[in-house]
Backbone as a chain_set.jsonl record, in Angstrom:
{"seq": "XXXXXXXXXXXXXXXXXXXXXXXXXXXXXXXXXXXXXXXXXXXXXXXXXXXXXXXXXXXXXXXXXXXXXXXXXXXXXXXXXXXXXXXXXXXXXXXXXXXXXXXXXXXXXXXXXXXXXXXXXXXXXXX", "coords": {"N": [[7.055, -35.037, 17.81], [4.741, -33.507, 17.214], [6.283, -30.681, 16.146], [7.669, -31.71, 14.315], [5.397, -31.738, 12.694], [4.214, -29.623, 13.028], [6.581, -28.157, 11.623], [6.722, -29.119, 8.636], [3.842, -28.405, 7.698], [4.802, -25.791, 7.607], [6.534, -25.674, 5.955], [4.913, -26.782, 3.223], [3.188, -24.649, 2.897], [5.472, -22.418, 2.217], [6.289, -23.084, 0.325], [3.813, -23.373, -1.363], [3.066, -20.944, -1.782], [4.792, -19.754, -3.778], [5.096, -18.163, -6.654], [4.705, -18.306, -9.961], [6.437, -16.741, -12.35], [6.999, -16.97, -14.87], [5.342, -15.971, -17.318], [5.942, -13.41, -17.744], [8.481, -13.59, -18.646], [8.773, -12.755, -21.625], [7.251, -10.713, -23.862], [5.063, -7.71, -24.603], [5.081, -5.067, -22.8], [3.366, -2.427, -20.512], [4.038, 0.644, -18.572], [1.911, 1.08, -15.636], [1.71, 3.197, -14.134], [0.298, 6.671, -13.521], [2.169, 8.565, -14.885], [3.951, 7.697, -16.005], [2.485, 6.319, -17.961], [2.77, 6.262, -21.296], [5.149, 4.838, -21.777], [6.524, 2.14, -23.069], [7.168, -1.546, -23.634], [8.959, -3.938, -24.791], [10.068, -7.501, -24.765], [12.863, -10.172, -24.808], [13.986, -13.249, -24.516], [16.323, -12.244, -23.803], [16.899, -9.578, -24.333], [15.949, -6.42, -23.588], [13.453, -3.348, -24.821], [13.128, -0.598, -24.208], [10.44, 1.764, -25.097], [10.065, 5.472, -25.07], [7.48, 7.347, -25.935], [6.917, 9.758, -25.232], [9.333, 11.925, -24.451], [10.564, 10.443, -27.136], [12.707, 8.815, -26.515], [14.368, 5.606, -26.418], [15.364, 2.948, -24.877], [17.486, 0.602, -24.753], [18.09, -2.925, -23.061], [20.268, -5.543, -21.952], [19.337, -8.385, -20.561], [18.945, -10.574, -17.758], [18.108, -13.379, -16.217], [17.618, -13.594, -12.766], [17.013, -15.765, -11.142], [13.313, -17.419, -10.731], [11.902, -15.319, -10.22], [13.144, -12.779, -10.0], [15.344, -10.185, -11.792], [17.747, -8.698, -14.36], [18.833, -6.026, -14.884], [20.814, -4.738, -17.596], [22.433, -1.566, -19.243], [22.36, -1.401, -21.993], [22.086, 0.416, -24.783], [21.344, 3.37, -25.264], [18.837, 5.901, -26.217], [18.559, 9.44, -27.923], [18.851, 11.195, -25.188], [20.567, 12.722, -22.842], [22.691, 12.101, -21.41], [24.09, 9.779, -22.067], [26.244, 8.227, -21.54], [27.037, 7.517, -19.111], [24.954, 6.551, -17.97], [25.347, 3.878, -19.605], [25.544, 0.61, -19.39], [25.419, 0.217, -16.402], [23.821, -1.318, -13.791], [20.103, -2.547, -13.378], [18.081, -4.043, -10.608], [15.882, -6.13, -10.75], [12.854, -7.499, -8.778], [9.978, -9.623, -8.759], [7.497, -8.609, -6.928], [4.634, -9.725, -6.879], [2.146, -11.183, -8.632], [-0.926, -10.959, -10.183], [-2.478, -12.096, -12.206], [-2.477, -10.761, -15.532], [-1.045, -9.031, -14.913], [2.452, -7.608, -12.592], [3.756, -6.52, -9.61], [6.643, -5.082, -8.865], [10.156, -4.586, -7.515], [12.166, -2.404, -7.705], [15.488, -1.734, -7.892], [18.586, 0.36, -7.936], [21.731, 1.921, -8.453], [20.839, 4.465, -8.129], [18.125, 4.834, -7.68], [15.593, 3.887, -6.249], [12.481, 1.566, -6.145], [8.696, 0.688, -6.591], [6.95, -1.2, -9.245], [4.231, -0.927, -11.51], [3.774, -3.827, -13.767], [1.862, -4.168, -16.888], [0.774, -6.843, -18.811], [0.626, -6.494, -22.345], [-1.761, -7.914, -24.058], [-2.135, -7.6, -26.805], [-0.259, -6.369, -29.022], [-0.472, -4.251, -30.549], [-1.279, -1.894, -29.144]], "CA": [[6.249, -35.323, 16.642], [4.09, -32.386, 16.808], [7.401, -29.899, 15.909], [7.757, -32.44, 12.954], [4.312, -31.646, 11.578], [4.532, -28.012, 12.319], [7.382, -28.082, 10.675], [6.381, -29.671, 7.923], [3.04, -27.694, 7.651], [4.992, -24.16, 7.336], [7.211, -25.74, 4.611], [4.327, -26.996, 2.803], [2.873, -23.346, 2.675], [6.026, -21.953, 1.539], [6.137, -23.719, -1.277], [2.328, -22.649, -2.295], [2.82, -19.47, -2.007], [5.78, -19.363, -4.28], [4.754, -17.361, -7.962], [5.409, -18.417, -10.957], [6.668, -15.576, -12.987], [7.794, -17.398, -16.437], [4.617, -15.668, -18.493], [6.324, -12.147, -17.803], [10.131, -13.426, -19.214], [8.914, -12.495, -22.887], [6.41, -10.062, -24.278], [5.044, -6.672, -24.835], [3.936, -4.671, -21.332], [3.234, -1.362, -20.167], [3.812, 1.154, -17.281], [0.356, 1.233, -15.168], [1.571, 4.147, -13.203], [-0.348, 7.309, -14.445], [3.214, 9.764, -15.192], [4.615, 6.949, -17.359], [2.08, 5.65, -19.014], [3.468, 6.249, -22.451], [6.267, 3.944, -21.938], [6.518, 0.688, -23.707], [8.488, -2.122, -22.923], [9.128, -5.325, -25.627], [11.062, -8.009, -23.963], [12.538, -11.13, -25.304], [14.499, -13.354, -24.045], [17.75, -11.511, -23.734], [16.561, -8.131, -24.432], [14.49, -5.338, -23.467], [13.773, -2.506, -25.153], [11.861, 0.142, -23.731], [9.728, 3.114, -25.699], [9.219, 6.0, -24.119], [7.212, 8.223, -26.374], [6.788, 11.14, -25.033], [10.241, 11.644, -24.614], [11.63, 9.61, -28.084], [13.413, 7.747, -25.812], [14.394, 4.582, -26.5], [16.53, 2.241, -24.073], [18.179, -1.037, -25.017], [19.077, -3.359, -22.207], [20.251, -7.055, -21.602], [18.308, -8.881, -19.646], [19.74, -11.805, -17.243], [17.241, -13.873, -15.153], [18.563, -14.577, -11.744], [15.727, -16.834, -10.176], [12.619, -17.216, -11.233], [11.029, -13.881, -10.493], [14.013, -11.845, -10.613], [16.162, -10.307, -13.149], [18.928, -7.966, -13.945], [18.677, -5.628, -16.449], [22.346, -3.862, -18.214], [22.102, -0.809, -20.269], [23.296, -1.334, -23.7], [22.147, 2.058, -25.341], [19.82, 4.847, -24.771], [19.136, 6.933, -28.041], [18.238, 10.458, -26.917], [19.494, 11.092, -23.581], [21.707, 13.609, -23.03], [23.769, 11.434, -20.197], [24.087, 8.032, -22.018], [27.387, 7.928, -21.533], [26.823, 7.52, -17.469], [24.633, 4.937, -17.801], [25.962, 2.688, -20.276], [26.907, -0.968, -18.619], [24.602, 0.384, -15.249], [22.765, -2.576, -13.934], [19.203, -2.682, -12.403], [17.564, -5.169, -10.129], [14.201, -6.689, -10.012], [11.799, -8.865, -8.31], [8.644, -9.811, -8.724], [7.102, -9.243, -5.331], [3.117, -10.335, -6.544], [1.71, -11.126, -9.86], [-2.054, -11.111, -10.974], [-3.669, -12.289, -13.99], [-1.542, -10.33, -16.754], [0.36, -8.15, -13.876], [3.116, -7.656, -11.704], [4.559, -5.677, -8.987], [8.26, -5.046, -8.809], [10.392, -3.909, -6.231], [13.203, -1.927, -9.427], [16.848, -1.452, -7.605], [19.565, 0.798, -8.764], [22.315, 3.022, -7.648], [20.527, 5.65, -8.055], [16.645, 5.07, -7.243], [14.581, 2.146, -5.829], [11.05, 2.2, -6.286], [8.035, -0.021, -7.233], [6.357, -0.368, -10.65], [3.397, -1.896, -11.735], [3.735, -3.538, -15.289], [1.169, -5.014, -17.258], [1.9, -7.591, -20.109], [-0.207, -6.155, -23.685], [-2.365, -9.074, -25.205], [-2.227, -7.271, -28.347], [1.037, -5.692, -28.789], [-0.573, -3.049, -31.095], [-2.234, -1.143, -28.335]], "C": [[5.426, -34.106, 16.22], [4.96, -31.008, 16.17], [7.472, -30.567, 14.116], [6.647, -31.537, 11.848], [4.147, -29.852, 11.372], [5.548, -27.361, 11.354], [7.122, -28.175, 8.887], [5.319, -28.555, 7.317], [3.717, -25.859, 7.083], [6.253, -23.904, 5.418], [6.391, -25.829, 3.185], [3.161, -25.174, 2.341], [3.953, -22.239, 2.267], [5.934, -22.038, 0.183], [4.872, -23.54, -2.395], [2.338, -21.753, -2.569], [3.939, -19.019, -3.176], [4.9, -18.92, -5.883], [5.358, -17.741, -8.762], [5.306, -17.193, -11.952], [7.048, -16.027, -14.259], [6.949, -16.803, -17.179], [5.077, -14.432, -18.428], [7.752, -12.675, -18.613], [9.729, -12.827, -20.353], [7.173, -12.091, -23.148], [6.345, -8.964, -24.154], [4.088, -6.001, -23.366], [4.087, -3.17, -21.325], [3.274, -0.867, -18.861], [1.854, 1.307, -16.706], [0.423, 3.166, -14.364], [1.343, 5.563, -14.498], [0.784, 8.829, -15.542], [3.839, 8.633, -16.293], [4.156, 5.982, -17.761], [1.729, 5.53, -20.822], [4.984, 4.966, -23.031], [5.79, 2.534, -22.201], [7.298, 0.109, -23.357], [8.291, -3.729, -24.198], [10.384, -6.275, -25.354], [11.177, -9.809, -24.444], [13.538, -11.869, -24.649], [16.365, -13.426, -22.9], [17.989, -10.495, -23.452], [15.944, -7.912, -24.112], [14.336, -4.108, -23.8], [12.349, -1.446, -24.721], [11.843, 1.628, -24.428], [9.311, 3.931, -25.097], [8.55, 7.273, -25.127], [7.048, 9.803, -26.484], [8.066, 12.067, -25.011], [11.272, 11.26, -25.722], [12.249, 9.506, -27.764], [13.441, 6.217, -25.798], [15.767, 4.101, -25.679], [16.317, 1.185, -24.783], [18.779, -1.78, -23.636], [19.119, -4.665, -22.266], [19.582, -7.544, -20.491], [18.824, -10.246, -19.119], [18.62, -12.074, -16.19], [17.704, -14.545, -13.674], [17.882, -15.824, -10.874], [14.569, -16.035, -10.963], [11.274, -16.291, -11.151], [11.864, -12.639, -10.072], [14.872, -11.906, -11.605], [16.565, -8.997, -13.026], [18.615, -7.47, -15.266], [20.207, -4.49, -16.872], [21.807, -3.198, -19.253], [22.535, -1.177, -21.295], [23.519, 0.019, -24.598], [21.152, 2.272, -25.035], [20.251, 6.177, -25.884], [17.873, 8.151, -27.023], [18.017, 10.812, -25.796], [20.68, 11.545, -23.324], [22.946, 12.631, -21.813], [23.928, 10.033, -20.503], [25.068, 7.768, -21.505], [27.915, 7.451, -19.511], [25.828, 6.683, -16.861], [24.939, 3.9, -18.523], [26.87, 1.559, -19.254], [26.142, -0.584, -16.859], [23.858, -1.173, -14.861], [21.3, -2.07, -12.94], [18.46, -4.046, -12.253], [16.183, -4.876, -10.187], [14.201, -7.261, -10.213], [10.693, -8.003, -8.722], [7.97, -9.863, -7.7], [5.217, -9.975, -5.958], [2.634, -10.057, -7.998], [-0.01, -11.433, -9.749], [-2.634, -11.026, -12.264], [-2.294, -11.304, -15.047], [-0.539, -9.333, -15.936], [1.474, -7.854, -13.24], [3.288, -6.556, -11.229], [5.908, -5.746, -8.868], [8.815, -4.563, -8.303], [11.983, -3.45, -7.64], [14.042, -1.657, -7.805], [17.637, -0.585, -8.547], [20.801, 1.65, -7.967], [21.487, 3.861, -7.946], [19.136, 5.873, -7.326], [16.547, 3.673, -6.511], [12.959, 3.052, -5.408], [9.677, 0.828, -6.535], [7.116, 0.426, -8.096], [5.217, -1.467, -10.931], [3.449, -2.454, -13.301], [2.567, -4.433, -15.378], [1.289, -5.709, -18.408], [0.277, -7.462, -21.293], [-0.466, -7.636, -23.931], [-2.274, -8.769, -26.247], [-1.126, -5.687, -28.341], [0.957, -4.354, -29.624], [-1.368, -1.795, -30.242], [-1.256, -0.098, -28.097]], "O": [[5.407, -33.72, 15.051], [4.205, -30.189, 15.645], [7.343, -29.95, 13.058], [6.853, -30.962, 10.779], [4.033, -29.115, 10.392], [5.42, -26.407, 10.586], [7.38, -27.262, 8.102], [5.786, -27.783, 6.48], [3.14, -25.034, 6.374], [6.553, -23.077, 4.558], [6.805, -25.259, 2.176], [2.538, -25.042, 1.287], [3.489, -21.139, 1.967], [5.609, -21.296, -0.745], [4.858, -23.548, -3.626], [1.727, -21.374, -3.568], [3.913, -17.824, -3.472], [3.917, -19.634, -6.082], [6.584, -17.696, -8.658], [4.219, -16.731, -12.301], [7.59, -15.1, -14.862], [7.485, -16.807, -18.288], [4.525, -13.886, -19.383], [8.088, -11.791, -19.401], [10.493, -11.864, -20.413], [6.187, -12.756, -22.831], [7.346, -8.51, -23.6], [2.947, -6.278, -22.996], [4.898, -2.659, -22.097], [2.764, -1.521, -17.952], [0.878, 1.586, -17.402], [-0.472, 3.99, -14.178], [1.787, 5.661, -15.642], [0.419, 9.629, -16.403], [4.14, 9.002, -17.428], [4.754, 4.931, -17.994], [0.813, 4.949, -21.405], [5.472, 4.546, -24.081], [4.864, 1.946, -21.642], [8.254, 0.621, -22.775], [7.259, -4.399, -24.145], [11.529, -5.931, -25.648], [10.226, -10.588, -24.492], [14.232, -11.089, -23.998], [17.013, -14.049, -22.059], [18.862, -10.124, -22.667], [14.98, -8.669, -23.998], [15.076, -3.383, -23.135], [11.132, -1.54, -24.877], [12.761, 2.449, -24.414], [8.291, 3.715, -24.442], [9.223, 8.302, -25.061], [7.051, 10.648, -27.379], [7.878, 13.121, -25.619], [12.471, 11.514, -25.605], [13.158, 10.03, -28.408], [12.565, 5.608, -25.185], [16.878, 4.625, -25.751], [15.273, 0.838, -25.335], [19.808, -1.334, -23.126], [18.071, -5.2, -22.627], [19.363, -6.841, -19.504], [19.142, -11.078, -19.969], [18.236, -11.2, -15.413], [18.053, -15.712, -13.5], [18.425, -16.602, -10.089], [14.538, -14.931, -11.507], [10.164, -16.383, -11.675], [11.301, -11.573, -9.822], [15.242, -12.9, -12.23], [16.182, -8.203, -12.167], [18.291, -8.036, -16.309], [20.383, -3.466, -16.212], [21.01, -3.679, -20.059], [23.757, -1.192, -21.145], [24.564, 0.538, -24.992], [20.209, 1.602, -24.615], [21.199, 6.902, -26.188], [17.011, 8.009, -26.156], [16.871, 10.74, -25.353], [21.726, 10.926, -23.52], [24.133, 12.958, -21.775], [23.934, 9.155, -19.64], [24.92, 6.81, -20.746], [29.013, 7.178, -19.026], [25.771, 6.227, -15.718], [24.762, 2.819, -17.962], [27.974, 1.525, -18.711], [26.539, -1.412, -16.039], [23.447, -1.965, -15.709], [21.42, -1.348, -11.95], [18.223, -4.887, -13.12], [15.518, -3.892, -9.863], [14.764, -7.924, -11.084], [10.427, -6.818, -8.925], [7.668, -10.982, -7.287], [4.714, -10.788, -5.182], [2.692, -8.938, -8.508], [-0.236, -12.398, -9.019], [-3.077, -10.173, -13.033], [-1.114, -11.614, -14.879], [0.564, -8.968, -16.343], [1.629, -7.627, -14.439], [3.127, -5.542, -11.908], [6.277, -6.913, -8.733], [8.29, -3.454, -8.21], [12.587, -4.316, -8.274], [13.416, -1.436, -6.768], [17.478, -0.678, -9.764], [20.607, 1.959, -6.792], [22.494, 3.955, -8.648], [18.936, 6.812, -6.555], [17.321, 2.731, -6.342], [12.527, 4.089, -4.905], [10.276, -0.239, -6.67], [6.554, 1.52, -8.147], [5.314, -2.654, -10.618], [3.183, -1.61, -14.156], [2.196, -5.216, -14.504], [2.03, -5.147, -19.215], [-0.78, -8.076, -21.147], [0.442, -8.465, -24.001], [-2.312, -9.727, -27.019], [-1.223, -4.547, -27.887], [1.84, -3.496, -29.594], [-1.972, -0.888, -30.814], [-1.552, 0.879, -27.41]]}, "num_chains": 1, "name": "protein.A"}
């Protein structure tokens, strides 16, 4: 009986701890980190298109949710970028490892890198 309740008890704390990530699927966020914080990101539920100003770099990618705090992102195009042609159709992974208040952390996948990013989601998409 006591196995039962511990049992029980560790399931019951899984389940709290789990994050809901649905206020990040759609809106306008920004890099936090201080080398790319020029980059924009407007994300809807399909797409994502990310601004990188400094740069005039603009990516296009599809966006596929695989659970509800990861997601898959496919290049579509990348306008100025001398190597589109080598990422076109690329995929990258992320999770959501820990969200606060308008935040997240993200653990980004790719062939090429892996890294974590902090985004934050714009209240006022003209900022």
């Amino acid at each position: 009986m006591k196995y039962l309740f511990f049992f029980s008890l560790l399931a019951l704390i899984g389940c709290s701890q789990q994050q809901d990530c649905s206020k990040f699927r759609t809106g306008t966020f920004k890099y936090t980190d201080t080398d790319l914080n020029h980059i924009k990101i407007i994300r809807n539920d399909s797409v994502q298109v990310e601004y990188n100003s400094k740069d005039d770099l603009i990516i296009t990618t599809s966006i596929e949710w695989s659970s509800n705090c990861s997601y898959i992102l496919t290049y579509k195009n990348v306008s100025n970028y001398p190597y589109e042609e080598e990422i076109l159709g690329k995929k990258i992974y992320i999770k959501i490892l820990e969200t606060d208040g308008d935040s997240y952390l993200s653990q980004v996948s790719s062939s090429t890198t892996e890294s974590k990013i902090k985004m934050i989601k714009i209240k006022n998409p003209l900022q």
